[in-house]
C-alpha positions, -999 to 999 in steps of 0.1 A, spaced: -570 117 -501 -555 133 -471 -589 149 -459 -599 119 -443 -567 115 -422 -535 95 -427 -529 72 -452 -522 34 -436 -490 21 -445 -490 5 -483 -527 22 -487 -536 52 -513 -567 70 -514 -578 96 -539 -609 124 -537 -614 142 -571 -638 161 -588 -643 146 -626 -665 177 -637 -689 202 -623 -713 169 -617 -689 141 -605 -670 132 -577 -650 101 -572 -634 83 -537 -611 56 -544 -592 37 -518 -570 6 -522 -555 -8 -487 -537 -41 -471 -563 -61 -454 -557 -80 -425 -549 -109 -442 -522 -95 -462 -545 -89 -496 -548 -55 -514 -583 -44 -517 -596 -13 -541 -630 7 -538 -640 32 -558 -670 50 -555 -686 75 -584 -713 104 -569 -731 118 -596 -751 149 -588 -781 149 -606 -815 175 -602 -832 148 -586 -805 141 -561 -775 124 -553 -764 87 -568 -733 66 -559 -726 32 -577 -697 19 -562 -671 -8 -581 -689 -10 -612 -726 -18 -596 -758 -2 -605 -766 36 -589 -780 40 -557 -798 68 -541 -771 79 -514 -786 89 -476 -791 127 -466 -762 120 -441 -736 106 -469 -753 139 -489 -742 161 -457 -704 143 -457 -698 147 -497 -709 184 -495 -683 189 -465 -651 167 -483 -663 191 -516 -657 221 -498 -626 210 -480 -614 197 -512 -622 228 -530 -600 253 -500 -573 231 -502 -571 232 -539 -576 270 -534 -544 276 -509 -520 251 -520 -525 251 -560 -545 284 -572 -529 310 -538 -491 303 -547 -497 308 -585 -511 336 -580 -485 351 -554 -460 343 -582 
């Protein structure tokens, strides 16, 4: 959750990879108002393309451009988990 900047006070945000096919995003945050609200979205890569169905709702096609930003958070994701989980285990 920490590749898309600093958390907001009393907010938590998760980006995990499910399998070799699914990602998942899910953010809960205080709203201006004082109420907590949750989001989670599922990306399923499929041969045809990418799909998103966020909270529950039916899948959507996602946009090349939210294509181009889930590639990018992958590949973060996947360095980080490289040099702070996998490097140090294996310097042990």
């Amino acid at each position: 959750g920490e590749l898309f900047g600093p958390l907001p006070p009393g907010g938590r945000r998760e980006f995990f990879c499910l399998d070799e096919h699914t990602w998942v995003w899910h953010e809960e945050w205080i709203d201006d108002h004082g109420n907590r609200q949750v989001k989670t979205t599922r990306y399923d890569i499929r041969p045809s393309g990418i799909v998103k169905a966020q909270d529950g709702q039916g899948y959507q096609a996602v946009t090349p451009e939210e294509a181009k930003r889930l590639y990018k958070a992958a590949k973060l994701y996947e360095a980080r988990v490289r040099s702070e989980i996998y490097d140090p285990i294996l310097q042990q």
